[in-house]
Structures are given as C-alpha cells and as structure tokens.
C-alpha positions in Angstrom: -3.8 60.9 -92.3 -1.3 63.9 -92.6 -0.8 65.6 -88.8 0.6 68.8 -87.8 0.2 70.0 -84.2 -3.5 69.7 -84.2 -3.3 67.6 -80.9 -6.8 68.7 -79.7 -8.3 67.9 -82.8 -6.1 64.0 -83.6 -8.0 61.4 -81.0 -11.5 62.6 -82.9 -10.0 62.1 -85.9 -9.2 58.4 -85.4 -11.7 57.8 -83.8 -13.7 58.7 -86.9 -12.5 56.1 -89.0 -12.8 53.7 -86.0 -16.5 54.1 -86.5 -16.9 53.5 -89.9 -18.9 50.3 -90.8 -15.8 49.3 -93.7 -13.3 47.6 -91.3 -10.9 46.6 -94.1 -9.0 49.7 -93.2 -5.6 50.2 -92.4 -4.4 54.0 -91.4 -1.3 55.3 -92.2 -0.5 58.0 -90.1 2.3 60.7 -90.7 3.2 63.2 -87.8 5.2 65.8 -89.8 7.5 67.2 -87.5 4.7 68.4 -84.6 5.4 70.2 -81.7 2.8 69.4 -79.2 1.6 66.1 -78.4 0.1 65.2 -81.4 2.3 62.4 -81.7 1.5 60.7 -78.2 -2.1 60.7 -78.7 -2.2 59.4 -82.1 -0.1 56.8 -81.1 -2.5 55.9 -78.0 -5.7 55.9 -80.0 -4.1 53.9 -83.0 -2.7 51.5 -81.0 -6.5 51.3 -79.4 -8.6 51.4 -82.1 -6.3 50.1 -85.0 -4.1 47.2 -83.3 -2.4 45.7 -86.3 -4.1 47.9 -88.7 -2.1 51.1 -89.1 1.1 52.4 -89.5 2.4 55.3 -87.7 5.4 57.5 -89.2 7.1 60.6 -87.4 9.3 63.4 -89.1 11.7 64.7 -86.7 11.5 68.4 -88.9 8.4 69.1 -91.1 7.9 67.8 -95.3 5.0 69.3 -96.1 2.1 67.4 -97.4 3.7 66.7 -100.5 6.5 65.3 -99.5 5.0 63.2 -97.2 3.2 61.7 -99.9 6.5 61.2 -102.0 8.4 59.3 -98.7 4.9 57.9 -96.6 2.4 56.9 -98.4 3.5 55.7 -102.0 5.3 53.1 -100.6 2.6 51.5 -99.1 0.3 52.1 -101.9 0.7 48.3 -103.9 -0.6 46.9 -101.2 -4.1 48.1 -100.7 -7.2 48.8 -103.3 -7.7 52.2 -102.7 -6.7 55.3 -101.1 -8.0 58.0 -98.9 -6.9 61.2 -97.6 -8.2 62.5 -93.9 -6.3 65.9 -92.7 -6.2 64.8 -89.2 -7.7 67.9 -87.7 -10.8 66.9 -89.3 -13.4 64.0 -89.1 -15.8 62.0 -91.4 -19.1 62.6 -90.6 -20.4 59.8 -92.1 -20.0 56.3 -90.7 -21.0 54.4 -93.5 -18.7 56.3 -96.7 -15.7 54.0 -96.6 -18.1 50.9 -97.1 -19.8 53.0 -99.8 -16.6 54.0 -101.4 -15.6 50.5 -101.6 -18.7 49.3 -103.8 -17.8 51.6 -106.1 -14.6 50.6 -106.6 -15.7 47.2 -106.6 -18.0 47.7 -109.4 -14.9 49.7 -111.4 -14.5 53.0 -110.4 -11.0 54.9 -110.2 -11.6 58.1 -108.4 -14.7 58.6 -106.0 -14.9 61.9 -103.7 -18.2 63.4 -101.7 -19.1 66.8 -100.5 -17.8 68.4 -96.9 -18.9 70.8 -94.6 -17.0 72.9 -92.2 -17.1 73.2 -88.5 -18.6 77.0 -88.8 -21.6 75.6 -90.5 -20.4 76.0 -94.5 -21.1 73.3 -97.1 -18.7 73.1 -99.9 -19.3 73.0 -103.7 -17.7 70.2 -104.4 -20.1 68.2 -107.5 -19.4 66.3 -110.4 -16.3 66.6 -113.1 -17.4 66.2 -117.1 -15.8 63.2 -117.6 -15.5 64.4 -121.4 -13.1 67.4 -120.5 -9.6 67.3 -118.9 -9.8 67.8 -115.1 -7.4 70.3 -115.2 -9.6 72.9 -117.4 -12.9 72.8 -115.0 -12.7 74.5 -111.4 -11.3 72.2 -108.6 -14.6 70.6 -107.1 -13.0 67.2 -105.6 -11.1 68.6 -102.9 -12.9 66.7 -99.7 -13.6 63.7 -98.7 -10.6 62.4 -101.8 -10.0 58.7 -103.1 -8.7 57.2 -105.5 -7.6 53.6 -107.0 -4.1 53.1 -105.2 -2.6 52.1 -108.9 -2.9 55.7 -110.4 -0.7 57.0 -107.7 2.3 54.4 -109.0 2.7 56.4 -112.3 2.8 60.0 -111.1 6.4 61.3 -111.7 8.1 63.2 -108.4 7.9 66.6 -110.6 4.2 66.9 -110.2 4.7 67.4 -106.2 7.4 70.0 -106.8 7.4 74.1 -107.8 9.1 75.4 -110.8 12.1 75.7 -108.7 12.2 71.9 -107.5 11.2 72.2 -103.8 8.0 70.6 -102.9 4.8 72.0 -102.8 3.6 73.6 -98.9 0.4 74.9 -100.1 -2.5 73.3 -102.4 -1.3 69.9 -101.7 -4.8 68.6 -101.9 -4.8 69.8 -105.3 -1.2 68.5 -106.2 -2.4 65.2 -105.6 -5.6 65.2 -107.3 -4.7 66.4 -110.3 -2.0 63.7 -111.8 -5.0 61.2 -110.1 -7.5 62.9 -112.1 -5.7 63.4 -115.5 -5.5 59.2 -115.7 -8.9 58.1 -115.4 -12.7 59.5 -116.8 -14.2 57.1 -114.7 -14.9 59.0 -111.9 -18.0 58.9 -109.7 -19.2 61.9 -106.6 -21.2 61.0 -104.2 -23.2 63.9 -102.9 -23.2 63.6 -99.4 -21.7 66.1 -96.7 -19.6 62.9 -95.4 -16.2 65.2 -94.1 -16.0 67.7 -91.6 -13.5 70.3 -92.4 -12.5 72.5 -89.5 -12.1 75.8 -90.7 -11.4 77.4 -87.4 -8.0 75.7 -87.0 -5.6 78.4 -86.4 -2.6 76.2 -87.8 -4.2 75.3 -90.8 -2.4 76.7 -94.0 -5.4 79.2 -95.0 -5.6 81.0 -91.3 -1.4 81.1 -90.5 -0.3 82.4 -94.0 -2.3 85.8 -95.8 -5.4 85.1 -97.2 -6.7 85.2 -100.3 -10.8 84.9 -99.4 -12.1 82.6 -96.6 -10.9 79.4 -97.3 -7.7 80.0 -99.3 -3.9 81.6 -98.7 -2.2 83.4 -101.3 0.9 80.9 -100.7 -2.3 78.1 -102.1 -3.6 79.7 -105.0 -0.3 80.3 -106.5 0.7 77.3 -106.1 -2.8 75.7 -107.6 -2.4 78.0 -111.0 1.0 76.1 -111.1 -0.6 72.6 -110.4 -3.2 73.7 -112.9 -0.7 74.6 -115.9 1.4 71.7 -115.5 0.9 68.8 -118.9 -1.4 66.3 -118.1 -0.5 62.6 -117.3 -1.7 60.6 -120.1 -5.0 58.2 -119.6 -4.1 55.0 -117.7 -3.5 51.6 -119.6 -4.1 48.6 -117.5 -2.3 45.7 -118.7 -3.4 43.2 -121.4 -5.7 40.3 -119.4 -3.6 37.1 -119.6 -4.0 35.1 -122.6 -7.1 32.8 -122.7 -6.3 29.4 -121.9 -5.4 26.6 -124.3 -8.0 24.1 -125.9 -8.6 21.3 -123.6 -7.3 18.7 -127.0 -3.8 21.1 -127.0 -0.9 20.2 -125.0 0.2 21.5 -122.3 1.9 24.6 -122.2 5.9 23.8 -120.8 6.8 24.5 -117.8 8.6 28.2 -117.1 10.7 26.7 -114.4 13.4 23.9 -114.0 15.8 21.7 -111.7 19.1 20.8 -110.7 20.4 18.9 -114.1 20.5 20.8 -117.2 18.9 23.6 -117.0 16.7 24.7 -120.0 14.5 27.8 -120.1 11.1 27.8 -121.3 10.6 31.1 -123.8 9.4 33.5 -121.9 5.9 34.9 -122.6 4.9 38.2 -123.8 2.5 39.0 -120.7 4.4 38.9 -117.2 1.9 36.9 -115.3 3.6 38.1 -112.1 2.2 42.2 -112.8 -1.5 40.2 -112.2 -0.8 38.7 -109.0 1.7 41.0 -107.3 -1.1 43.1 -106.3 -2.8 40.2 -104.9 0.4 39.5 -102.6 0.7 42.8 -101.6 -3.2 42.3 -99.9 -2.4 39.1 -98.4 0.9 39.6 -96.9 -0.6 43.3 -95.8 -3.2 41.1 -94.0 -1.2 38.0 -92.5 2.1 40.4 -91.4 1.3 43.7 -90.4 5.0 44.3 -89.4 5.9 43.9 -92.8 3.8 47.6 -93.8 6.0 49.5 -91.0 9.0 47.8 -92.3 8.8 48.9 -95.5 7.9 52.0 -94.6 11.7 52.8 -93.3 13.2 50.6 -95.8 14.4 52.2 -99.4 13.5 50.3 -102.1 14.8 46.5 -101.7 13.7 45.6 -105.3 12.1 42.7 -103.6 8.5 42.3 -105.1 5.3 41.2 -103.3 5.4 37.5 -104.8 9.0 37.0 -103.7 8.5 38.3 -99.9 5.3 35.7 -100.1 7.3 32.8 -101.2 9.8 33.6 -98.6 7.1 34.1 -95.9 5.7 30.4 -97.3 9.7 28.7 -96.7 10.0 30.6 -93.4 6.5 29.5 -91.7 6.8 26.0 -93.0 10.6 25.2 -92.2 12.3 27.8 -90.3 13.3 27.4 -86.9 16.0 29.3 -87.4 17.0 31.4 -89.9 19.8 33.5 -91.0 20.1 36.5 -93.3 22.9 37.4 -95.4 22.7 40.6 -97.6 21.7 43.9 -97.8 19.6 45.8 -94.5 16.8 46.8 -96.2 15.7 43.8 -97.4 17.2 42.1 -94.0 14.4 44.3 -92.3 11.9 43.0 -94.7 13.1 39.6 -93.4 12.6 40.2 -89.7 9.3 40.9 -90.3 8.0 37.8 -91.8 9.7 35.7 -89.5 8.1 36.7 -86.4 7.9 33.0 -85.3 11.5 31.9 -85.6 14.9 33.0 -84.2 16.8 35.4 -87.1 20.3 36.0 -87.2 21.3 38.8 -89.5 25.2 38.7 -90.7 26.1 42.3 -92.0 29.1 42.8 -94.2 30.7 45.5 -91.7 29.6 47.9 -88.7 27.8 50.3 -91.1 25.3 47.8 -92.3 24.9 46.2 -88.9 24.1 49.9 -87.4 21.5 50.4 -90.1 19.8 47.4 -89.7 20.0 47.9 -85.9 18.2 51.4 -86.1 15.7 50.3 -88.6 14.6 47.2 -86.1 14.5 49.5 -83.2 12.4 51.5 -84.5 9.8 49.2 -85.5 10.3 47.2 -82.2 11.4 44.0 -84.2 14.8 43.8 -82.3 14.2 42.0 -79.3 14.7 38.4 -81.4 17.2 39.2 -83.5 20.8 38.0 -83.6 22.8 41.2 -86.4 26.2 40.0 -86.4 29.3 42.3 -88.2 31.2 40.2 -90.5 33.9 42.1 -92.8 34.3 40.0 -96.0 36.9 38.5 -97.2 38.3 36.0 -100.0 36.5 32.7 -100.2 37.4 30.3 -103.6 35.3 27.7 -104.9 35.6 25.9 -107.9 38.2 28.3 -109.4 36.0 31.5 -108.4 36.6 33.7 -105.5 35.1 36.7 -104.4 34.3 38.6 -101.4 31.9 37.0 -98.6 31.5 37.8 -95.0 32.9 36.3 -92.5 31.2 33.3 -91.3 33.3 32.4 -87.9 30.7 34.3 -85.6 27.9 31.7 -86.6 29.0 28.8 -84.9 27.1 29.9 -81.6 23.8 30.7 -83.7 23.7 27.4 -85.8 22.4 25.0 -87.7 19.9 27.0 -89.6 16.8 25.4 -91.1 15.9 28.7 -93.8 19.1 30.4 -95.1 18.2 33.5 -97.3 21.1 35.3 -99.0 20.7 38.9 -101.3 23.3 38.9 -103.8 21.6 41.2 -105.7 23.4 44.3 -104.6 26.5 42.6 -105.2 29.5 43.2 -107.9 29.7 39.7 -109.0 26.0 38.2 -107.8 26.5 34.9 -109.9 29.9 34.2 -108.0 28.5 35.7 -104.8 25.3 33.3 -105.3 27.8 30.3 -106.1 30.5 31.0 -103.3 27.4 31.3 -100.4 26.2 27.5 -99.9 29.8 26.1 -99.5 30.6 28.7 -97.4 27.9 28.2 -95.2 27.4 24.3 -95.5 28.8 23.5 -92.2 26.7 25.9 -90.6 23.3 23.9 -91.7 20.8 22.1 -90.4 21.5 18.5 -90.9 17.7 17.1 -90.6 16.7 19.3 -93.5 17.4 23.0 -94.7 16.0 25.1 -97.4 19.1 28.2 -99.4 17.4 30.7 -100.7 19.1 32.6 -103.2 17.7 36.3 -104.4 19.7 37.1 -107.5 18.2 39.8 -110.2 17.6 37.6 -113.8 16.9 34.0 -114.2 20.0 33.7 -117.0 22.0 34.4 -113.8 19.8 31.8 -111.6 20.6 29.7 -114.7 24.2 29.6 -114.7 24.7 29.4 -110.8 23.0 26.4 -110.5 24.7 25.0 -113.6 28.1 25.6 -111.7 27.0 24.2 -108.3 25.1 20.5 -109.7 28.4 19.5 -111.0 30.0 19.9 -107.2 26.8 18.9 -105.1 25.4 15.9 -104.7 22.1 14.8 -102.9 20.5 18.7 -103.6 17.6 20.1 -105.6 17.9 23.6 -107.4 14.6 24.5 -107.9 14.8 27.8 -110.9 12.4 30.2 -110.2 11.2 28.6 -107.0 11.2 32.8 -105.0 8.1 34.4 -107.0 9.3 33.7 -110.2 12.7 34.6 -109.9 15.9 33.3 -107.7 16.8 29.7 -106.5 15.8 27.9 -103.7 18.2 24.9 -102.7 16.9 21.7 -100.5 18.1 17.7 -99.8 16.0 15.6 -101.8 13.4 14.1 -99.6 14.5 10.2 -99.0 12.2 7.4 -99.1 
C-alpha cells in the first residue's frame, strides 16, 4: 500500500483489506514522505486491524512509487506467495478477491488482476492479455486490482524502474511494475469483476496535479509508459529443476552432506541446491512465528543471511538461550534481536559507529528496550600461532555466561582466523551448564578448515559442519551420560 498525503482517504483503505474473507495477509505499508497525517492514521488503524500482520515504512522526503518498490517491498517479497498492490487512496470493493486470488495461485497461476471502477461512476477496460503475444505489444489492460507470484519480482533488474537518464520513474509506475511481471510468465488469469475502487477525484493523484493528457492520464505518465513499453523484454521464467527422485528402496543410502568434530570429510556436493526449495518455505514460517523479523529486515541492507539460516538460529535460540550474545556486523545483529524476543541479547559492536547503527535500527523498530549494544574496539588476540583483530571482550563480564553465542565473521578480512580466534576468546565468558557457538562464515571449505584447526586444541566439544541452514558451524559439550 503506497501512501501520499491522502489522509482522508488511508483508514478506508485498511480497513478494506481488514474485511476481506483471506486473512493470510500481511500489509506493508509505505508513507512516502506525506505531509498531513497520513502517517498517524495508518499507523492507528494497522496497529487495530493488522496487529502482528503488517509492516509500516515512512520516508522522511518522497521516492516515488518506483522506488519504493526497489527499497520497501522487494525485500520482503521471499517471504510471502504472492503480491498485491492497493494505492492507498483507494479500496477493494470486493471482500471476497484476496481468497479468490489465492485459489488461483494455488492451482498455478503467476499473474491474476480483475476489473476497477472509479469513484465518479466509470468502469475500466481492463480484460484479458493473449497469452500467445508479448504483453508489451497489446494495450495495457492489467492496471487495477494487480498481483502477481512474489518470485517474478526477484529477477527484475533495478533498470526497469528507471528513465533513460537513471532516475526513477514518478509517473506510470503501475505500468513499470507490471511489465517486467508480465514479460516472465503466459500464465496469466483476469477475473472480471469490478473488485477496486479507484478514486479518480483525488486532487493529489498524479493524473489531476500534473497536465493531462485525457481523463485518466498526465502527460508526465504516458511518456513515461511509451518508455516502459519499448524497453527489451525479461526473458520467460525458469523455475528450478524438481529435486532428484529418490533412490530405490534396495540402494544405499545416499552419504551424508554434513560432518563432526574429527576429520572432516565433505560429501560431493549435488548438482540441485536443495536449500533454493525450502528457503521459500522458511521465509513463510519465520514470517508467521516472528513478525518482528519483517520490520527488521525492512531497515536492514542485505545481511546475506538466508531464510534457512535465520530458522536454524531461531531453533538454537528458543531451545537454549537464556542469554545470548551477538558478535558481528549490525544488520544481521538486528536480524538477531528479532528472533530472540524471549531471551536477554547483548550485542558487542566493533566501535561507536556500529554500536550507533544498531542503536537507531532497534529504536526504530521498538526492539531496544532488552538489549545490551556494547562498543568494543578490536584488537590483537593470538591463538594457535594466528592472530587477528577481535573486539574487545572486557565489557562482558557484567552480561555473562551466555547460553547461545552467535558470531558473523562473514564481513571480515580473515573470516577463517576470525571464526577460529572467537571461541577462545570468549570461553570464559560461557555458560558452564551447557552453551551452543554459532559460527556464520560464507563457504563450507572455510567451515572445514576452522574446525580442523580448533579439534586439535579442544577437548570435550562437538563441531557440527553445516549445522546453520546448510552452511556455518555450530559448537556444543558433548551431552554426558
């Protein structure tokens, strides 16, 4: 739901979707820049209608459209089946189109869009597209109410949302995003039902504050939609291969992919990434059980940190953390925060820049009140003939022992000495009853050789390879009898 100063038009809006039959919704709302009080009473009504459910994103100065799909809403897209776009100065009229929507895309669909009317009494011509012919060469006839499969948005390269001259797009950003959606799919499906409201009589909306063109479109919008238009088409969407069919029930059984502390020997990797199957199926779940986690990652950049690793993090935290402490990056330190709602987080940043980041980024999502960021400028640590930089870990002894211990080396110059130097240099700070290290650390050969170098010094511990969605190290006493 894009919003710009339409503040008598913003608690109808929401409460639109709040009365659709399909409750499996979550609304991400973006108030781009307004000057009224848009803001406020978006904010009241989602917080009414959508506890838990929605995600609410203010620009200070206005993006555009465009833009606010680039920063807002592509982020979030992994996480949810499918999309779809509400101006927030008008309404669906229909109560049951979400839940119809979503049998569609059940049963395959990619793209699925209805018909609109407008609040001066004018249906729109929106109707089928000839699934035969690119998108791109029949007239625009998908504009309202828009969906689409949330996957197709992934592949659309930033250039598509920009002018010849690389600024983004202010008009026809309707058509912007439709387009590159359009151009990857044939499976489309319209539903011919006058299920959006479209309020013309706006006096903020693009067509009435710029010159017009005809009744329903500026000039500013139709050049810009001949440039959409000419632009090369995305190719067709490939989904992945399917996994391979399992072995014969007389085979053996495959090896394992993962291993533990001892010698440490890879399994060959296979040709299909079993992980690009079930990350989408994190995404839903984690979506679901930690709705902090959406808003976080919505003012995070881009951790690197995939669905299956924030689930098998979530998984050591609710299970064994009663405290835990972060050591890495902020972005992925905010991630952190959020699925750890339950336990007491300290945060150890590697200087006052890092500790003021993750400080703004909590306060804004109202996840500071239980978290502990600490400034800790790093300096030399050695072990086993390796040294490298490490925070400072004198500021701990008030916080400890910690039960879950997650450290990011992955933005680090050295990560496998970074990932080796961490557990000694924390090991006094450690729950002695039981503790679980995580380590995040970009390749498995690097996994590989860090816990080669730390089984020959550590006694007592499992290394489990692998053991953070398929990547990193998790570290843990073996269980006593």
């Amino acid at each position: 739901m894009p919003a710009r100063n339409c503040e008598i038009y913003a608690a109808e809006a929401i409460r639109s979707v709040a009365r659709q039959t399909h409750e499996d919704v979550h609304v991400l709302y973006v108030d781009d820049g307004s000057e009224d009080q848009t803001g406020e009473i978006a904010q009241h009504y989602l917080t009414e209608l959508f506890p838990a459910r929605h995600t609410y994103v203010h620009n200070p100065a206005r993006l555009g459209k465009s833009q606010n799909i680039w920063a807002h809403l592509r982020p979030l897209a992994a996480g949810f089946d499918f999309i779809a776009i509400l101006d927030a100065d008008d309404q669906l009229a229909d109560s049951n189109i979400l839940r119809e929507m979503a049998t569609h895309y059940a049963a395959g669909k990619d793209v699925v869009w209805t018909n609109f009317f407008t609040d001066s009494g004018r249906q729109g011509q929106n109707s089928d597209l000839d699934p035969t012919c690119s998108p791109r060469k029949q007239r625009w006839c998908t504009s309202h109410f828009f969906s689409f499969r949330s996957v197709l948005l992934e592949n659309i390269p930033e250039s598509y949302y920009k002018d010849g001259k690389g600024d983004w797009y202010m008009g026809a950003c309707d058509v912007a995003l439709a387009m590159p959606v359009l151009d990857q799919t044939r499976n489309y499906k319209f539903i011919p039902k006058l299920a959006y409201r479209y309020t013309m009589t706006n006096p903020l909306s693009l067509h009435n504050s710029t010159p017009k063109l005809n009744a329903l479109t500026s000039k500013l919008q139709h050049t810009n939609a001949l440039e959409i238009h000419a632009k090369p088409p995305l190719p067709l969407y490939q989904p992945r291969s399917p996994l391979p069919a399992p072995p014969p029930t007389d085979s053996a059984p495959p090896p394992p992919i993962s291993s533990v502390s001892g010698d440490i020997t890879l399994s060959e990797v296979p040709s299909i990434d079993p992980a690009q199957v079930w990350h989408p199926q994190a995404a839903r779940q984690l979506g679901k059980q930690y709705p902090d986690l959406l808003s976080a990652l919505a003012v995070t950049a881009d951790s690197g940190t995939t669905p299956l690793q924030l689930l098998s993090l979530s998984r050591i935290i609710s299970r064994h953390a009663g405290r835990v402490l972060y050591i890495g990056a902020p972005d992925t330190a905010t991630l952190v925060v959020a699925l750890a709602a339950e336990a007491s987080v300290t945060c150890l940043m590697a200087g006052p820049r890092d500790e003021q980041a993750l400080g703004a980024r909590l306060a804004l999502l109202g996840l500071d009140r239980t978290v502990e960021i600490l400034a800790a400028p790093k300096s030399k640590v050695q072990f086993n003939n390796q040294d490298c930089l490490f925070p400072s870990c004198a500021t701990l002894s008030e916080t400890a022992p910690f039960d879950v211990v997650i450290v990011d080396a992955r933005a680090e110059e050295n990560e496998g000495t970074f990932a080796v130097v961490a557990l000694p240099a924390i090991s006094e700070y450690l729950s002695q009853s039981g503790f679980h290290f995580c380590t995040l650390l970009t390749r498995n050969e690097v996994a590989a050789q860090v816990i080669e170098q730390t089984a020959k010094l550590t006694v007592g511990l499992e290394q489990c390879l692998g053991g953070i969605g398929g990547t990193g190290i998790v570290t843990f006493p073996v269980a006593k009898d």
